[in-house]
C-alpha positions, 0 to 999 in steps of 0.5 A, spaced: 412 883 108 407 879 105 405 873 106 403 867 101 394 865 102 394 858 105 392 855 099 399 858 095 406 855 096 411 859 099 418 860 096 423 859 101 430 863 101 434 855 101 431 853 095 425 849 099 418 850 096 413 849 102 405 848 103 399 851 108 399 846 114 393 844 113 392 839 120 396 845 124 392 850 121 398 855 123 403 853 119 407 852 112 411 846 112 417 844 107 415 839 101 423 837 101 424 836 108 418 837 112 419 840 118 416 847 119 418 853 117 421 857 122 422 851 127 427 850 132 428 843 127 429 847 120 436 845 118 442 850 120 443 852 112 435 853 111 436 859 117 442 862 115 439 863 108 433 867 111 437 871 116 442 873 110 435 875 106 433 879 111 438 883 114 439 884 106 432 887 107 435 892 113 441 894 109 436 896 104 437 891 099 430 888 096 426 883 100 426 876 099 419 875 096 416 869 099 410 868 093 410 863 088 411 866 081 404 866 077 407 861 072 410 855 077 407 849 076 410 842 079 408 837 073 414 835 071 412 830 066 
């Protein structure tokens, strides 16, 4: 699986866009709700969707792709 560069966003299962953090210099942290992706605090909907891409991918079914696309952008004005 291949994972974001710390300066890329990364696209989440849930919905959720989540960016470097940059003060524990370890971690991606949800824009939506701000918790630490893959943490024990990650709401239970969150976690479900990550485990349901996965076990998809052992099934043999196409990973989640975790990359932003090229052409996202966040102004919305």
């Amino acid at each position: 699986m291949e994972y974001p560069h710390p300066a890329d966003l990364m696209s989440l299962p849930c919905g959720g866009i989540a960016e470097f953090d940059i003060e524990s210099g370890i971690s991606y942290r949800c824009q939506q709700c701000m918790v630490t992706v893959g943490s024990i605090a990650m709401s239970k909907h969150c976690k479900d969707q990550i485990e349901k891409w996965k076990n998809w991918a052992e099934m043999g079914g196409k990973e989640w792709n975790y990359r932003m696309p090229d052409n996202y952008t966040d102004d919305w004005s």
